[in-house]
N, C-alpha and C positions, 0 to 999 in steps of 0.2 A: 363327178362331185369334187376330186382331187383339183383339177384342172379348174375347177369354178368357183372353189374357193379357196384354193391355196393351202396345199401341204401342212403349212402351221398353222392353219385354222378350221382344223377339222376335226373332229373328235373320234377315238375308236366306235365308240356306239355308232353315229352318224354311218360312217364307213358298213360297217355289218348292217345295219338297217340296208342299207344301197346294195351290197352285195348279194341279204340271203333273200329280197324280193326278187330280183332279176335272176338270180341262179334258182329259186323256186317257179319260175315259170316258165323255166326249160326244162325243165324235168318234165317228161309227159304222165298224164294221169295216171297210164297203167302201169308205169315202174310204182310213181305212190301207192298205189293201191297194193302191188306185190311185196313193195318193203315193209306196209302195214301188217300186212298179214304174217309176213316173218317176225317181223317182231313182237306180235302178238302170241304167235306156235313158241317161239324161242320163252316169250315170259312165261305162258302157262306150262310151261317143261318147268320152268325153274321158279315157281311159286315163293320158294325161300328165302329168294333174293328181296 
């Protein structure tokens, strides 16, 4: 995207849209699915938060 539209014409948003799709689709399902569930055991420990 950098390359395609030139460094000064790019927005941070633009950039993170590019980035967290294509690094969301290398992560395989089963790590998501495990950091789900950590993160779900970690908030119902800590309710208060």
């Amino acid at each position: 995207i950098v390359k395609e539209k030139g460094l000064e014409n790019i927005t941070v948003d633009e950039l993170v849209q590019e980035i967290t799709a294509k690094g969301r689709a290398l992560v395989p399902d089963t790590i998501k699915k495990e950091m789900v569930a950590r993160l779900r055991q970690y908030l119902s420990k800590h309710e208060e938060l």
